[in-house]
C-alpha positions as CSV (number, residue, x, y, z in Angstrom):
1,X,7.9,12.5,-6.0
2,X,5.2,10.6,-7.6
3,X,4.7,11.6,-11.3
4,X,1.2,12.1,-13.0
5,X,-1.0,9.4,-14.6
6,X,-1.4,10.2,-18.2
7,X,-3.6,7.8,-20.3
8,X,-2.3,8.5,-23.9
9,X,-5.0,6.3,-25.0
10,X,-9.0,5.7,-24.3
11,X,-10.7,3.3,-26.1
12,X,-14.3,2.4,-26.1
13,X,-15.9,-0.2,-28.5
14,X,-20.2,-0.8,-28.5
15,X,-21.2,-4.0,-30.7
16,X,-24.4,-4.4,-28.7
17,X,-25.7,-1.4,-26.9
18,X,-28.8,-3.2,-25.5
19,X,-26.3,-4.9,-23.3
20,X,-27.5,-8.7,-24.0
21,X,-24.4,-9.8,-25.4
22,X,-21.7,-10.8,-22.9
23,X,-19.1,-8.7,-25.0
24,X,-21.0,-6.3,-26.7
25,X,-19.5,-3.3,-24.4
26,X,-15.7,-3.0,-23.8
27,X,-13.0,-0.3,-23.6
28,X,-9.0,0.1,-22.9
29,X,-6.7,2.8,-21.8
30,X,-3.5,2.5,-22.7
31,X,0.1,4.9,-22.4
32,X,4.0,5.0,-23.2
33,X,3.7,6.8,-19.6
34,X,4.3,5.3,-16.1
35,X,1.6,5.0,-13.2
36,X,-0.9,3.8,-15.4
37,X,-2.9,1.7,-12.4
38,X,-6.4,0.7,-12.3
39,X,-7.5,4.2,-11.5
40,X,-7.4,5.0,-15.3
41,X,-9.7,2.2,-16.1
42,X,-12.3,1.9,-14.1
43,X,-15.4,-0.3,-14.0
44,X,-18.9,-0.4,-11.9
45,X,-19.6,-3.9,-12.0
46,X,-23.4,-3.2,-10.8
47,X,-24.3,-0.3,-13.1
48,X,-22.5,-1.5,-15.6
49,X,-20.3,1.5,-17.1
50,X,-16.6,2.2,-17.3
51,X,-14.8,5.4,-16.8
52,X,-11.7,5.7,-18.7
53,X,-9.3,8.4,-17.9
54,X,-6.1,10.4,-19.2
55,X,-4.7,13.9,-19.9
56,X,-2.1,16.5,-19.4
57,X,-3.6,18.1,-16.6
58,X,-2.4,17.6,-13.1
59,X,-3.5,14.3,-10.8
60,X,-6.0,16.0,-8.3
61,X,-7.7,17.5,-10.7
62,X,-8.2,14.4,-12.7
63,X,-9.3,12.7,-9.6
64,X,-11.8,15.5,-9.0
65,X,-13.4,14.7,-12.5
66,X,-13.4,10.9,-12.4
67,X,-15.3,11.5,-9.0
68,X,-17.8,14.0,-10.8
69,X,-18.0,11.8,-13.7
70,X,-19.0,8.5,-11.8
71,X,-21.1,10.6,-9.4
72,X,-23.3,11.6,-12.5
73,X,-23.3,8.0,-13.7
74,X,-24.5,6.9,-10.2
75,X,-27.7,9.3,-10.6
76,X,-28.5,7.3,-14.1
77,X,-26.9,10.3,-16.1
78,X,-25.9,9.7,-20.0
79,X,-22.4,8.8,-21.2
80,X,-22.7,12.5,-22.6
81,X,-23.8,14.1,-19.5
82,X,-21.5,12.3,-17.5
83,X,-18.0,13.0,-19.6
84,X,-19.2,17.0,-20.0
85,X,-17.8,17.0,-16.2
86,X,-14.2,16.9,-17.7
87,X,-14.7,20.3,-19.3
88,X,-14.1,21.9,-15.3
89,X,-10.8,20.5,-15.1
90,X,-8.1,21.8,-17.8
91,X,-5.7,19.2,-19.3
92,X,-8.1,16.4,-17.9
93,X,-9.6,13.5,-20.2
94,X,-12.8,11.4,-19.5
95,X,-14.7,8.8,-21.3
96,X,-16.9,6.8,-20.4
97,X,-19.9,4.2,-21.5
98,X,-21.7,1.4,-21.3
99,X,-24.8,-0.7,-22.4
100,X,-28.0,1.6,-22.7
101,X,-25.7,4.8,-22.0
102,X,-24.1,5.2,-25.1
103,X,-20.4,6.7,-24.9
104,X,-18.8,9.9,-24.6
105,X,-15.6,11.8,-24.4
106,X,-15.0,14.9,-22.5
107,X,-12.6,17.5,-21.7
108,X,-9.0,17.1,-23.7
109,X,-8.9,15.2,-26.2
110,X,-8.1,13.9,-30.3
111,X,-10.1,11.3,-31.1
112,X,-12.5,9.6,-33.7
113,X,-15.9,8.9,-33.3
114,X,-17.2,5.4,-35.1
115,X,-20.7,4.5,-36.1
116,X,-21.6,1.6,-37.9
117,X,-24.9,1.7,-39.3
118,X,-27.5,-1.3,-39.5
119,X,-27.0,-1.9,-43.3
120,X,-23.0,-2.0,-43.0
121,X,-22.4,1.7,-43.4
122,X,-19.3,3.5,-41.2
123,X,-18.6,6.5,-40.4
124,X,-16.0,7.8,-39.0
125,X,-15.5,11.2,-37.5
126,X,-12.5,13.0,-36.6
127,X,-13.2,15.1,-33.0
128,X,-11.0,17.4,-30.6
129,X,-11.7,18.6,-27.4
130,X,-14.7,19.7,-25.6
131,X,-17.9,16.8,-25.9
132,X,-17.5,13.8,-28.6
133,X,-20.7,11.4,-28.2
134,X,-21.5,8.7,-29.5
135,X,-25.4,8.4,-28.6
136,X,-27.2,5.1,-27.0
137,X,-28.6,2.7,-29.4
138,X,-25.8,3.1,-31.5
139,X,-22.8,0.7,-32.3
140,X,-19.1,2.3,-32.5
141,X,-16.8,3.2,-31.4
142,X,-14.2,5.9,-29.4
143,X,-10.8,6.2,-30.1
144,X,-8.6,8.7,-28.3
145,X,-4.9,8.1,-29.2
146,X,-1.9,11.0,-27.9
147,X,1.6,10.5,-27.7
148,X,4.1,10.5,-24.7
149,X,7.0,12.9,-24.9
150,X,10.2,10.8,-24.9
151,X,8.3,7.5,-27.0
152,X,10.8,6.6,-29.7
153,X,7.8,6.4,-32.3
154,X,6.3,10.0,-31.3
155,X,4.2,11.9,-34.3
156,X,2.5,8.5,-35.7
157,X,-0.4,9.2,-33.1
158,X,-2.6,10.9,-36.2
159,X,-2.2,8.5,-38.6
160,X,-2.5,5.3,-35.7
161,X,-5.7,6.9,-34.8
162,X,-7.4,7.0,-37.9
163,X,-5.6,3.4,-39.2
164,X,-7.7,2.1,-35.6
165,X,-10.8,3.3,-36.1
166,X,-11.0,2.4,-39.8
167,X,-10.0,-0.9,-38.7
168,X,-12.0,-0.7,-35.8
169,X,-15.7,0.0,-37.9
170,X,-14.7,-2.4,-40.4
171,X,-14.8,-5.2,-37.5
172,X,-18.2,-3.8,-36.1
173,X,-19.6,-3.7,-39.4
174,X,-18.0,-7.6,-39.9
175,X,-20.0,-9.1,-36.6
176,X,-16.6,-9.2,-33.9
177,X,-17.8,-8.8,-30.5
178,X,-16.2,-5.7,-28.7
179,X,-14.2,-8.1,-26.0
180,X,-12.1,-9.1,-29.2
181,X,-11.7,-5.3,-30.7
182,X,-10.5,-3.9,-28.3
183,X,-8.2,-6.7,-28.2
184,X,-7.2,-6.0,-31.6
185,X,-6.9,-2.2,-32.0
186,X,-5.1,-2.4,-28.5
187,X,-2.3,-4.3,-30.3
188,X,-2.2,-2.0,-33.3
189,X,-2.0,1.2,-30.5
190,X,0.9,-0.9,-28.8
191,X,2.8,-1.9,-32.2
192,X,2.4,1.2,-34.2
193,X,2.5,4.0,-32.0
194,X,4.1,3.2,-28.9
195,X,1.6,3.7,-26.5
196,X,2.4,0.0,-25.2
197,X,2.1,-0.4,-21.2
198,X,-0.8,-1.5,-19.5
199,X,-3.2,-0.3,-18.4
200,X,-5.5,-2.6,-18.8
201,X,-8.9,-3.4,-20.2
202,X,-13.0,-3.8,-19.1
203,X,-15.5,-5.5,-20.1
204,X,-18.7,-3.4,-19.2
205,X,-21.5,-5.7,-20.3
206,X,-20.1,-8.5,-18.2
207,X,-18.1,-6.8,-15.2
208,X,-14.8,-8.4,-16.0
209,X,-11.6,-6.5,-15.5
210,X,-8.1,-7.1,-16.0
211,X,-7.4,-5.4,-13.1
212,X,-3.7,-5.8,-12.3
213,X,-2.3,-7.8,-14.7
214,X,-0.5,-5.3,-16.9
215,X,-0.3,-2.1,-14.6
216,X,3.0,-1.4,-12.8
217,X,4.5,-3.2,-9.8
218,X,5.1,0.0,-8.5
219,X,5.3,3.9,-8.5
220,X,6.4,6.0,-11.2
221,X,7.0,2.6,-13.4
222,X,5.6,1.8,-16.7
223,X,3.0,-1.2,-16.9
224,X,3.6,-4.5,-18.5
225,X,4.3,-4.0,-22.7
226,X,1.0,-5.1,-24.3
227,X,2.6,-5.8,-27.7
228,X,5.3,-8.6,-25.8
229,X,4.6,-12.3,-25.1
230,X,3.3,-12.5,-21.4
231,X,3.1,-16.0,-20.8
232,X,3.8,-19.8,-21.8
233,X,0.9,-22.1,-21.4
234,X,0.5,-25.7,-21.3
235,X,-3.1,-26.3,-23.1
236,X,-3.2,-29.8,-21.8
237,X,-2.2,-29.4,-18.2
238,X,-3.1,-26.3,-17.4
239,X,0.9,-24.9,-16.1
240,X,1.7,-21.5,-16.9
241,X,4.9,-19.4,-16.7
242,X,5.4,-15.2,-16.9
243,X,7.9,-14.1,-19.1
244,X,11.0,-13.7,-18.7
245,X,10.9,-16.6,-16.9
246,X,9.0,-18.1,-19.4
247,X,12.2,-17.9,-22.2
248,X,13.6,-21.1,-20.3
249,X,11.0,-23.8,-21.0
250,X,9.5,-25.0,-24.8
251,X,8.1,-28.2,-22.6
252,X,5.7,-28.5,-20.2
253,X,7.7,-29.3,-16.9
254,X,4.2,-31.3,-15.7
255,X,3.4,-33.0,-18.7
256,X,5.9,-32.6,-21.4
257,X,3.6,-31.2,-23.8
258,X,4.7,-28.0,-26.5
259,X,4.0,-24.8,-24.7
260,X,1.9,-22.0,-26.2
261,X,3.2,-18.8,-26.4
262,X,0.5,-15.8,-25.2
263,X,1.3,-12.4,-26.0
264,X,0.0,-9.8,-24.2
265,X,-2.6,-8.2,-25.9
266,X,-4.1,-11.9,-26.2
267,X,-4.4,-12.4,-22.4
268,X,-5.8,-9.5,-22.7
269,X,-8.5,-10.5,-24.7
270,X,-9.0,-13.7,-23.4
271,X,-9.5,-12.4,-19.7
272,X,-12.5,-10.0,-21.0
273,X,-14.2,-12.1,-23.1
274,X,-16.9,-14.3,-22.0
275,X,-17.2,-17.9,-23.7
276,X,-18.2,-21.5,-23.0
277,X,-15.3,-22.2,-21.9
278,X,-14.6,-19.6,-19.3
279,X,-14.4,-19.5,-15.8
280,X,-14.2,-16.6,-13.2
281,X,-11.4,-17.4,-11.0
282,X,-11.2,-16.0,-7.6
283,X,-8.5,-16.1,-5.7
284,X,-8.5,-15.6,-1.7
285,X,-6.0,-15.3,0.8
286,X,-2.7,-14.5,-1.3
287,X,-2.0,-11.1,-2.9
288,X,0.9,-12.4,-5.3
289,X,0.2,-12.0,-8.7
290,X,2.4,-15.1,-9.8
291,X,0.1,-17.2,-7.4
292,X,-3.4,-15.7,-8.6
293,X,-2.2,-16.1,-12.2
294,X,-1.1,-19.5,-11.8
295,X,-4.1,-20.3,-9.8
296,X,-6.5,-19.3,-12.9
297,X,-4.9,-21.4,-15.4
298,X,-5.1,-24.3,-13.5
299,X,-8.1,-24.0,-12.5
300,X,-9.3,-23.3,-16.0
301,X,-7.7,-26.2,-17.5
302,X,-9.6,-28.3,-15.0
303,X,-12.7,-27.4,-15.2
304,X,-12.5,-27.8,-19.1
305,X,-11.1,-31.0,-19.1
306,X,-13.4,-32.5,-15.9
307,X,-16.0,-29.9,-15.1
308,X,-16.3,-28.1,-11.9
309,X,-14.9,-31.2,-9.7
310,X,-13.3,-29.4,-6.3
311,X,-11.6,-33.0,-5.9
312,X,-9.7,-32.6,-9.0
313,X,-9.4,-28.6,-8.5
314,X,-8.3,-29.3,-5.5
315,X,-5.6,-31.9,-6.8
316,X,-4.1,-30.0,-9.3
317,X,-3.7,-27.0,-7.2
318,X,-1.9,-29.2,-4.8
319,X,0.4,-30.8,-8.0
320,X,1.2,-27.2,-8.8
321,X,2.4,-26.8,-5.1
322,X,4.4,-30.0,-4.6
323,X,6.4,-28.8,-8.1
324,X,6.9,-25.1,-6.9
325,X,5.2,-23.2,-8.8
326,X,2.7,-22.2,-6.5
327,X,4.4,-20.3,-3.5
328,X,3.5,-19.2,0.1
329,X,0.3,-20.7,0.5
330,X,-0.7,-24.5,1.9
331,X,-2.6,-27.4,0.4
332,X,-5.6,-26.6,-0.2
333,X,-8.5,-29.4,0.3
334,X,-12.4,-29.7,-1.5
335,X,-13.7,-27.4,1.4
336,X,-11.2,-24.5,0.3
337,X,-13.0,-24.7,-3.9
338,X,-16.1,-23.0,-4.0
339,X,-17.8,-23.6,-7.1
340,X,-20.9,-22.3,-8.7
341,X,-21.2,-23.8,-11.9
342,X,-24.7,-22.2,-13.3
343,X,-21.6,-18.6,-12.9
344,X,-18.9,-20.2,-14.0
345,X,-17.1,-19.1,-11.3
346,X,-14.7,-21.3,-8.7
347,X,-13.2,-19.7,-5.5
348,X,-10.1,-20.6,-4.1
349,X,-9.2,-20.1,-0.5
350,X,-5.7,-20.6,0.6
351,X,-4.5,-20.4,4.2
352,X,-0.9,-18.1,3.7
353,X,2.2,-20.3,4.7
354,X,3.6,-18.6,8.9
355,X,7.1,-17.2,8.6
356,X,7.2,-16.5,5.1
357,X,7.7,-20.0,4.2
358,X,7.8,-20.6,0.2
359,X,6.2,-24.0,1.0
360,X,4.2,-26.5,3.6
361,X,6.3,-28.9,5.2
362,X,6.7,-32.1,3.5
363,X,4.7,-35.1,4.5
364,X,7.6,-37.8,5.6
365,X,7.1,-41.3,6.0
366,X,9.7,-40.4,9.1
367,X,8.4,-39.0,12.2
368,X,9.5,-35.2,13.4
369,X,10.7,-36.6,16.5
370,X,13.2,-39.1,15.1
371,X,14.7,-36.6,12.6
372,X,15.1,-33.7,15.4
373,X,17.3,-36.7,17.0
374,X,19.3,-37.3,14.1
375,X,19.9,-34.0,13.4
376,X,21.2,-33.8,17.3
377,X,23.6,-36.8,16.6
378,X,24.6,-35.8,13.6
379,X,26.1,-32.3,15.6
380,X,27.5,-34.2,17.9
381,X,29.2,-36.6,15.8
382,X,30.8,-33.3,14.0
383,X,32.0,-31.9,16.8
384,X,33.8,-35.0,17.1
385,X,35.4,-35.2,13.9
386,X,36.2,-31.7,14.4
387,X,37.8,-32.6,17.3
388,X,39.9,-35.6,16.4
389,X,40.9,-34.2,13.4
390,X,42.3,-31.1,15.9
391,X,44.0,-34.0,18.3
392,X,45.3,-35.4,15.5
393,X,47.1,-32.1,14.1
394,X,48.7,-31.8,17.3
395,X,50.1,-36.0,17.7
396,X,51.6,-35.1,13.9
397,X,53.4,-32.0,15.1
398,X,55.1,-33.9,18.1
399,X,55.8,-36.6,16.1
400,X,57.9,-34.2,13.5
401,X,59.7,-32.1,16.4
């Protein structure tokens, strides 16, 4: 049986709704609850809007409405309009936004509303079920917090909610951009209520997803726990390990440098939002998350240190490879890095390993040929042993008798 997906938690933060800043549109689902896959956080990368999802309704049903809902959104519907289609659907939880649209909530739901005024002044507005908007033009915020059945800190939902979206205005009001509140108030869900696993995040102004990074491996699992470290970095380098992994090395293995702990809500964070320093990674031709992962950071860490160089990409790619943590793919060369610096985006095409290999066979100064012979003599020569050692078993025995 596959169980249902329940987002116990929506969030949707608007710091710019023209849509001009980068990360001035963002939003998070979040849940104690397994299954929660990209299909409760979903983003048009082209319209620009997001589609968050949740409830205690059944999963066909909530399909059905996240159709409806993006359907509406398609047609150049409001936020408002849009989230209304949850109302058909009992149980069912929608919310949606993004730059121009305003946001909205729709169906079931306990939630604040957030609007921070132009002068400084918040307000913040308890709302239940039904249609919660907040209009376009406006910056706020959404904040829909429920808790799981069976979460060891169950009943602090009411109080989480409204410490969030205090907290949440108060950062509006204070200039943050909404990549880095959502950030922030998805800790505090993770910490204080217990509505940790991933999930994931958006960020609607700028297309950029977390996609799978903290969702489950598989079925009827919980996500990765947003409030945990997630990774050790080297900021020199570039080399990365997951946790648990992680829990063996202080040291950079490559470099030697003190590794930097990550937690998860700060990956996070740092995936959505949009700086100087970042760089849209794409990785092609391996599915593996450690891979991907492992491919961004490096290439990241290059293209910081030497700008967007396919020689050097290409280099420390292959680094990572010789040293193993880069699995089931081959060396890549320049052709394979596909860089677009005015994006800041790279491309990375590897060509998978044949026969499930873990790694590409190593370039001896010794040809194939002459090692397939020694490997021959080397049999023979056992058998030998083998059989001397048998001959001589049987001499000894005569010998005794």
């Amino acid at each position: 049986m596959i169980g249902t997906v329940s987002a116990t938690c929506n969030i949707i933060v608007i710091t710019d709704p023209s849509g001009r800043d980068p990360n001035g549109v963002a939003g998070a689902s979040l849940s104690y609850a397994p299954n929660m896959f990209q299909s409760t956080f979903l983003l048009s990368k082209d319209k620009k809007f997001a589609v968050l999802s949740g409830g205690e309704g059944e999963a066909i049903p909530r399909l059905m409405a996240i159709v409806e809902t993006i359907k509406r959104l398609e047609n150049g519907m409001s936020a408002a309009d849009a989230a209304s289609a949850a109302n058909q659907y009992p149980g069912i939880r929608v919310m949606c936004g993004g730059p121009g649209i305003g946001a909205a909530v729709g169906g079931s739901f306990d939630a604040y509303i957030v609007t921070v005024e132009d002068d400084g002044t918040i307000k913040i507005t308890p709302v239940s079920g039904g249609l919660a908007v907040l209009p376009p033009g406006k910056k706020g915020a959404i904040i829909h917090l429920r808790n799981t059945p069976g979460n060891p800190k169950y009943g602090t939902a009411d109080s989480v909610r409204r410490d969030v979206a205090i907290n949440v205005g108060k950062m509006i009001r204070d200039g943050y951009p909404a990549t880095v509140i959502v950030g922030k108030a998805v800790e505090e869900v993770a910490r204080d209520s217990g509505e940790r696993y991933g999930g994931g995040a958006v960020n609607i102004a700028s297309g950029i997803t977390t996609g799978d990074m903290f969702t489950p491996a598989t079925l009827n699992q919980t996500g990765y726990p947003l409030d945990e470290p997630y990774v050790k970095l080297c900021p020199q380098c570039g080399w990365s390990m997951g946790f648990p992994t992680a829990e063996r090395y202080d040291r950079c293995p490559i470099c030697g440098s003190q590794l930097k702990t990550i937690y998860a809500y700060q990956a996070l964070t740092d995936t959505i939002t949009v700086s100087n320093k970042t760089v849209i990674v794409s990785v092609y031709g391996s599915d593996s998350k450690g891979v991907i992962g492992t491919t961004k950071e490096i290439v990241e860490a290059v293209v910081n240190k030497y700008g967007y160089d396919p020689v050097k990409i290409s280099e420390a790619i292959n680094r990572a490879i010789d040293n193993g943590l880069i699995l089931g793919v081959n060396y890549v060369e320049p052709k394979d890095i596909n860089v677009k610096p005015s994006a800041r985006a790279v491309g990375v095409y590897y060509t998978p390993l044949p026969d499930n290999r873990s790694g590409p066979p190593w370039d001896l100064p010794i040809p194939a040929g002459i090692l397939e012979t020694l490997g021959n003599v080397q049999t023979v020569l056992g058998f030998a042993l083998a059989f001397l050692a048998f001959f001589r078993t049987i001499v000894v025995g005569r010998v005794k008798k």
